[in-house]
N, C-alpha and C positions, 0 to 999 in steps of 0.2 A: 111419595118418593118411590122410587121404582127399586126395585128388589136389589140390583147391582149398585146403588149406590148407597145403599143403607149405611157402609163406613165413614160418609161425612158425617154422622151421627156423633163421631166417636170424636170429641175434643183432639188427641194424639194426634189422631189422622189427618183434619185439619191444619194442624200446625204444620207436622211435617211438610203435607202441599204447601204451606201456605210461603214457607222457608226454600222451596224448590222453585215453586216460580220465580221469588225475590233473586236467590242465586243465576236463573238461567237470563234474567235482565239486566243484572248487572255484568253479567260476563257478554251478555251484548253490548252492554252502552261502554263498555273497557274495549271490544275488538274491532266496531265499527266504526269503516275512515279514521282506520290509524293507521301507525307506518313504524316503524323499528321500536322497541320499546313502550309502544300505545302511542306516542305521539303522533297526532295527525299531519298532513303536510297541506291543508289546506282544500282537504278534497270532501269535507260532510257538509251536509246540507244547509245547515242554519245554527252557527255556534252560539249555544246556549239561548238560543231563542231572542237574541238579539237584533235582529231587524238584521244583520248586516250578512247577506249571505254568504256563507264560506266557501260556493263555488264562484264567487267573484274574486276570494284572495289568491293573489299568486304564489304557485306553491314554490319551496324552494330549491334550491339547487341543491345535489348530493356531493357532499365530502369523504372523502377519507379521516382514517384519524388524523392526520399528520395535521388537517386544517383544520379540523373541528377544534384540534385541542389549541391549534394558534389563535380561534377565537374563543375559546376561554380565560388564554394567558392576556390577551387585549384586555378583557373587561379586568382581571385579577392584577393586573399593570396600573391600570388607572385609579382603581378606590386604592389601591399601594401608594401614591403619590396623592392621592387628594384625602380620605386622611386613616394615615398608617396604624399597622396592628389591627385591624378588623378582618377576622374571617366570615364567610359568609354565612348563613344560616340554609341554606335552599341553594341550590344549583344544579344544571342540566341542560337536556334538550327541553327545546319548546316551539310550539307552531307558531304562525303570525296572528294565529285566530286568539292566541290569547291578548292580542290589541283588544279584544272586546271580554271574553269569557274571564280573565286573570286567571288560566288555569296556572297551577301550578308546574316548575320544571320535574320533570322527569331523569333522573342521574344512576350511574351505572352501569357496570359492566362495557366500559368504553376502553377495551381491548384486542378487541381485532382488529390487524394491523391491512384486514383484506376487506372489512366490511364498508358500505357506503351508507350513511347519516343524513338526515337534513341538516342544510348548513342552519340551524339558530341555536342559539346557547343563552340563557340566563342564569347572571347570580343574584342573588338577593341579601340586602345587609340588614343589621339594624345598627342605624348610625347613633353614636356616642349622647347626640339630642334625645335619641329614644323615636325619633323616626325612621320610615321603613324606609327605604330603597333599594328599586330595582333597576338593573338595567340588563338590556334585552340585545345582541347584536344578531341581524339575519343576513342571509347572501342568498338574491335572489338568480336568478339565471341571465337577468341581463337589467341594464339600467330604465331599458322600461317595465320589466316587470316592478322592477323596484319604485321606480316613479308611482305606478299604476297602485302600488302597494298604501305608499304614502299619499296620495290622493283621496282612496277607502277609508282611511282609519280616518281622517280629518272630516269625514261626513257628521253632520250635526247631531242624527238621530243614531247613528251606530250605538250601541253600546246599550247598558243598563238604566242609561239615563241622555238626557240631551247634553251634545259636546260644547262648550263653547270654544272657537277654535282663535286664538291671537298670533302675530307675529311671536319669531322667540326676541328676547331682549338685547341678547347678542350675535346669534346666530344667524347669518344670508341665508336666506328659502329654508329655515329650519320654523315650524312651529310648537305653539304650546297648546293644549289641551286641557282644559277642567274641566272634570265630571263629576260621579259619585259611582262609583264600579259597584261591582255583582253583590257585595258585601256588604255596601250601603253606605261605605266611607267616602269623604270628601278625599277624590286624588287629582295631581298635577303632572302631567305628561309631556316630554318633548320626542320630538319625531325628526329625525336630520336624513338625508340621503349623500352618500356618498358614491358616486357611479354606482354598482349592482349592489352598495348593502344599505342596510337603513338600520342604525342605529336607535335603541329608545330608553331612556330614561323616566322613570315612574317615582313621583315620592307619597305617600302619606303621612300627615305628621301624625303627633302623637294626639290623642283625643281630639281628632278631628271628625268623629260620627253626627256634630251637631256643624259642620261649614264652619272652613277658615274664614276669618275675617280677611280684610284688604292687604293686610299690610304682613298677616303671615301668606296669605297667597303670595302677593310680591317677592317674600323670603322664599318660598317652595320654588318660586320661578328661574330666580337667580343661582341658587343650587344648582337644580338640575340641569341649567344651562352650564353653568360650569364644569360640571362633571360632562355633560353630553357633549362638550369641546374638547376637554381633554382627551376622550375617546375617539372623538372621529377626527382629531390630529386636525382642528382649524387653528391654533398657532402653537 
C-alpha cells in the first residue's frame, strides 16, 4: 500500500468514508430530475428501473396554490362521500412516474401563495376493510399529453411486473389494471381521463402478498371503479 494511504488501515477511517460516500449518493438520488420539493415532473431517465421510460411520460402542467389545493379538496370530497370519517394516512405532490415506481407523496410546506407546483396530488387511506387506497389526480398541459399519458401506463410490460390491462366495469374509455407493484403486492388500478387530467385509483387489499383470488379481484375492481366515478363526476 503506498505510504499516503496507509489510513485505510485504520477501521474509523473506513467507516467514516465509507458513511460519506453513502451520504453524497443519496443526496444525489433525492436531487436528480426532481422539481419543487424532490418531486420529479417526469423528466429522469428510467423510474426505478422499470422498463417504462420516464422521458416518455408527460410532464405536468404547473399550478399555483389556489389549484393545487382545489385538487386536493376533489380527492378529500370524494373518500367524504364514499365512506365518511376517514383521514388519510399519506398525502402530497406526486409525479405520474409513480404509475410504475408507487413512490410515495411528498406533502408540505404548501404555502406560497406565488409559487408554481406540478399539478398531481395524492391521498392515501386505509379503508375501514383494512385495505389500502389511493388515489392519484394529475393535469396534464393538454388532452393529448394526458391521453398520451394514459396510453403509457396501460402498457403490459411497464411496471414491476407484467400489467394485465381490462376494460373498467363501469367506466367509458376508462381502464383496469392488475399487477403486483415494487413491493411485491397484488394491486388493482383504474386510469380514467377527463380532457387534460387523468384521474387514478389504486387498491391493495389486505394480505394480498400471495394474489387475490377471482372473486376478491372482481370486489377490488368494483371499488375502485366506484370511487374513480365519483371523482371524475361520470354521474
Amino acid at each position: 500500500m503506498r505510504p499516503g494511504l496507509r489510513w485505510l488501515n485504520n477501521d474509523r477511517a473506513r467507516l467514516a468514508l465509507l458513511v460519506a460516500v453513502l451520504v453524497l449518493l443519496a443526496a444525489y438520488a433525492v436531487t436528480a430530475g426532481t422539481g419543487p420539493f424532490g418531486v420529479g415532473n417526469g423528466s429522469a431517465t428510467d423510474p426505478a428501473g422499470t422498463g417504462c421510460p420516464a422521458e416518455a411520460t408527460p410532464a405536468l402542467a404547473t399550478v399555483g396554490l389556489t389549484r393545487l389545493l382545489a385538487l386536493r379538496a376533489r380527492l378529500d370530497r370524494t373518500m367524504a362521500g364514499f365512506e365518511p370519517g376517514l383521514r388519510p394516512y399519506e398525502e402530497g405532490l406526486v409525479p405520474p412516474t409513480s404509475a410504475w415506481t408507487d413512490a410515495e407523496p411528498v406533502g408540505g410546506g404548501f404555502r406560497s401563495t406565488t409559487a408554481l407546483w406540478p399539478a398531481g396530488y395524492e391521498m392515501r387511506w386505509w379503508l375501514k376493510s383494512g385495505d389500502d387506497l389511493v388515489a392519484d389526480a394529475f393535469v396534464f398541459a393538454g388532452s393529448r399529453q394526458a391521453h398520451d399519458f394514459s396510453v403509457l401506463v396501460r402498457r403490459p410490460l411497464c411496471g414491476s411486473s407484467k400489467r394485465v390491462v381490462s376494460a373498467a366495469l363501469r367506466l367509458e374509455t376508462a381502464r383496469n389494471l392488475q399487477w403486483r407493484n415494487p413491493l411485491g403486492f397484488a394491486q388493482e388500478d383504474v386510469y380514467i381521463q377527463r380532457g387534460r387530467r387523468v384521474y387514478a385509483v389504486d387498491i391493495v387489499q389486505a394480505d394480498s402478498s400471495g394474489g387475490p383470488a377471482a372473486r376478491s379481484r372482481h370486489a377490488a375492481f368494483a371499488l375502485i371503479d366506484d370511487f374513480a366515478c365519483r371523482l371524475s363526476s361520470c354521474r
